[in-house]
KOLLUMPA-174543 format. One line per 8 residues: number of its first residue (from 1); their letters; for each residue z, x, y of N, C-alpha, C, O, CB. Coordinates in nm, 4 decimals. Last residue first. Glycine has a CB too. Example, Ala and Ser with C-alpha at 12.3 -4.5 7.8 and 13.67 -1.06 7.14 Angstrom:
KOLLUMPA-174543
2	sa	0.7080:1.2850:-0.2250:0.7140:1.3670:-0.1060:0.7870:1.2900:0.0030:0.8039:1.3409:0.1138:0.5725:1.4084:-0.0598 | 0.7800:1.3190:-0.5690:0.7800:1.2300:-0.4500:0.7800:1.3200:-0.3300:0.8465:1.4236:-0.3319:0.9046:1.1308:-0.4473
END
This chain:
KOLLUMPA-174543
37	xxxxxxxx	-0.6051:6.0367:-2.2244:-0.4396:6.1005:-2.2095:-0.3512:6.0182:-2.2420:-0.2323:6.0498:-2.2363:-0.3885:6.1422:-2.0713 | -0.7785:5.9429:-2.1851:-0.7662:5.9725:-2.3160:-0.6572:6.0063:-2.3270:-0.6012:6.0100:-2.4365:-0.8421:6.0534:-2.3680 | -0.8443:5.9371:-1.8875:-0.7954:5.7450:-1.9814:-0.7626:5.8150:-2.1252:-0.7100:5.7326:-2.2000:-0.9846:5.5749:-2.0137 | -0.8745:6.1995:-1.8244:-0.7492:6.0839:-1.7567:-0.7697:5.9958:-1.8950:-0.6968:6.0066:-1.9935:-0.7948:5.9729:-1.5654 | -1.1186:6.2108:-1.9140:-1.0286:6.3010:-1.9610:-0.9025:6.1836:-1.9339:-0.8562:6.1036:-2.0152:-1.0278:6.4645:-1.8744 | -1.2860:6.0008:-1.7775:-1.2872:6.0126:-1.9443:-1.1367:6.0725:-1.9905:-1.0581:6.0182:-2.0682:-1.4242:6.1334:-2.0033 | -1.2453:6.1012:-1.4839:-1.1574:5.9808:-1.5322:-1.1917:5.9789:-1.6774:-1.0876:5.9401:-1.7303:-1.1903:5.8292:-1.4561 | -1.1599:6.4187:-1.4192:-1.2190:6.3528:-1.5059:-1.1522:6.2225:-1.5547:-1.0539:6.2120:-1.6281:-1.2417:6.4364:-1.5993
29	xxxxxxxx	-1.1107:6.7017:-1.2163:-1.0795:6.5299:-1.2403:-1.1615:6.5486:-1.3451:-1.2235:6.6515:-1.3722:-1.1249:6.3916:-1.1185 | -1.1987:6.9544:-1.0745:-1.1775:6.9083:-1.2030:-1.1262:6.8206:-1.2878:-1.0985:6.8420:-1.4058:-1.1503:6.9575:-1.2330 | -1.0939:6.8877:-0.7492:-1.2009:6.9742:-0.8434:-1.1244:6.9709:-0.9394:-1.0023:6.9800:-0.9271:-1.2529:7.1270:-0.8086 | -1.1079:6.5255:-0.5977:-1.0375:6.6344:-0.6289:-1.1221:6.7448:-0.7242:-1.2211:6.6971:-0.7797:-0.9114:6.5821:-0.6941 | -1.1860:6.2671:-0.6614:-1.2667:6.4062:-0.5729:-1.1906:6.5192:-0.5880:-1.2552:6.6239:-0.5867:-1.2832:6.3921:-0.3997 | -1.0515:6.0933:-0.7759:-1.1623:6.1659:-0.8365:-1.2296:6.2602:-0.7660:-1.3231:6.3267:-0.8106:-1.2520:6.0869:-0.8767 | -0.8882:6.0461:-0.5991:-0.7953:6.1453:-0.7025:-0.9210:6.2168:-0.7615:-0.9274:6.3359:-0.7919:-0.6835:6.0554:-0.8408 | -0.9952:5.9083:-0.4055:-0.9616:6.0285:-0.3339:-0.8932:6.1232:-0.5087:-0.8631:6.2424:-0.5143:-0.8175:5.9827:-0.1695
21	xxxxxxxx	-1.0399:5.6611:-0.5633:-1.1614:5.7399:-0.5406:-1.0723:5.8672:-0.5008:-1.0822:5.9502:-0.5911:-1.2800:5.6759:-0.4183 | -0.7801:5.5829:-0.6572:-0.8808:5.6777:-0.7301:-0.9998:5.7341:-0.7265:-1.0596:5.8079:-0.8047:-0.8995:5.6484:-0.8060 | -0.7434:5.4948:-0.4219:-0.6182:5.5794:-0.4755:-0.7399:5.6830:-0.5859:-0.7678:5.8029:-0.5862:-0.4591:5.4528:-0.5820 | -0.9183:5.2695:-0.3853:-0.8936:5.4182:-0.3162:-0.8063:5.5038:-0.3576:-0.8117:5.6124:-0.2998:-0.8563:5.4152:-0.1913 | -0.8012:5.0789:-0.5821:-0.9535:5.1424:-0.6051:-0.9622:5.3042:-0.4851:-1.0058:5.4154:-0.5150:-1.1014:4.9833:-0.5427 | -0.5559:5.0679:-0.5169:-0.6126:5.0990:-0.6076:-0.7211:5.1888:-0.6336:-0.7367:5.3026:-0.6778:-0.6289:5.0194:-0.6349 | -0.6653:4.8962:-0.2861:-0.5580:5.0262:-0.2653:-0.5979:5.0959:-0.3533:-0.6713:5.1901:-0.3231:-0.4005:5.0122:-0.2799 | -0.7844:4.7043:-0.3732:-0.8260:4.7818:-0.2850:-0.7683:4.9508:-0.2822:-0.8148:5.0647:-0.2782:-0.7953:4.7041:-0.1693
13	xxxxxxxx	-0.7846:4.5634:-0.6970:-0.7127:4.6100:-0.6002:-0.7349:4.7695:-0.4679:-0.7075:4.8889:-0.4808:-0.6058:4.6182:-0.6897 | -1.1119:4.3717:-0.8363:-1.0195:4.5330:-0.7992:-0.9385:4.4996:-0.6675:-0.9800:4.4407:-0.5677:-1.1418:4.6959:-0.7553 | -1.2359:4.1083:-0.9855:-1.2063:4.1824:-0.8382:-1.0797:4.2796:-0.8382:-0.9624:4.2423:-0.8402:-1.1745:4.0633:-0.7166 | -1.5118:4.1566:-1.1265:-1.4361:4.1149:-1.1730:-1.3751:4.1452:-1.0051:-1.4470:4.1930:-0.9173:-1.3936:4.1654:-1.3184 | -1.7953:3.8024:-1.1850:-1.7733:3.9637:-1.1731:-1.5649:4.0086:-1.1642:-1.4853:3.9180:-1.1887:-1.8787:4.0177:-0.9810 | -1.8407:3.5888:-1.3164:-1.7729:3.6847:-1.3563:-1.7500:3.8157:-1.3293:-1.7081:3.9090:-1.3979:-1.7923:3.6843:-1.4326 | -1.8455:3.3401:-1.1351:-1.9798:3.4696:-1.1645:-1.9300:3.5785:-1.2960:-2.0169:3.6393:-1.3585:-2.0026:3.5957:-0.9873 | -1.5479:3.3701:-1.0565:-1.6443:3.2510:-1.1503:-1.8012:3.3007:-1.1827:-1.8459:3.2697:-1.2931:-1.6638:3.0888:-1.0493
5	xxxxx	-1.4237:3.6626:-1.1110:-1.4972:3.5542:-1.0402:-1.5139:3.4307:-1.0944:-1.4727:3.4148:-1.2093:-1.6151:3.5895:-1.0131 | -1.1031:3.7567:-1.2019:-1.2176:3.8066:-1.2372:-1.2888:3.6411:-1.1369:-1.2220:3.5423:-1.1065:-1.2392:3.8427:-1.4427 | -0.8136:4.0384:-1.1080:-0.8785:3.8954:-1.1700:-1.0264:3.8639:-1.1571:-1.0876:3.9509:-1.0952:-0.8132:3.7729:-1.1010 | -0.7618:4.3040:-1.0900:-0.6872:4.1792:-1.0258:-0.7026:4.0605:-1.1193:-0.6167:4.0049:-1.1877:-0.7490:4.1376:-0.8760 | -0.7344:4.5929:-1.2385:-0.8116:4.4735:-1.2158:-0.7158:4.3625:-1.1747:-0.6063:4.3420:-1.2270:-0.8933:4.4346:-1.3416
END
């Protein structure tokens, strides 16, 4: 997370955020599994 709105929504690093879409496609990801690690 970058930083967050005045709305509060919040704003994500682009890169980022693609880095983990292409990791979550991968077969048998799991971001639950990932963050428990």
């Amino acid at each position: 997370m970058v930083g967050r709105r005045r709305d509060g929504r919040r704003e994500f690093d682009e890169d980022a955020v693609r880095k983990l879409v292409e990791f979550c496609l991968k077969p048998g990801v799991s971001i639950a599994r990932r963050r428990a690690n």
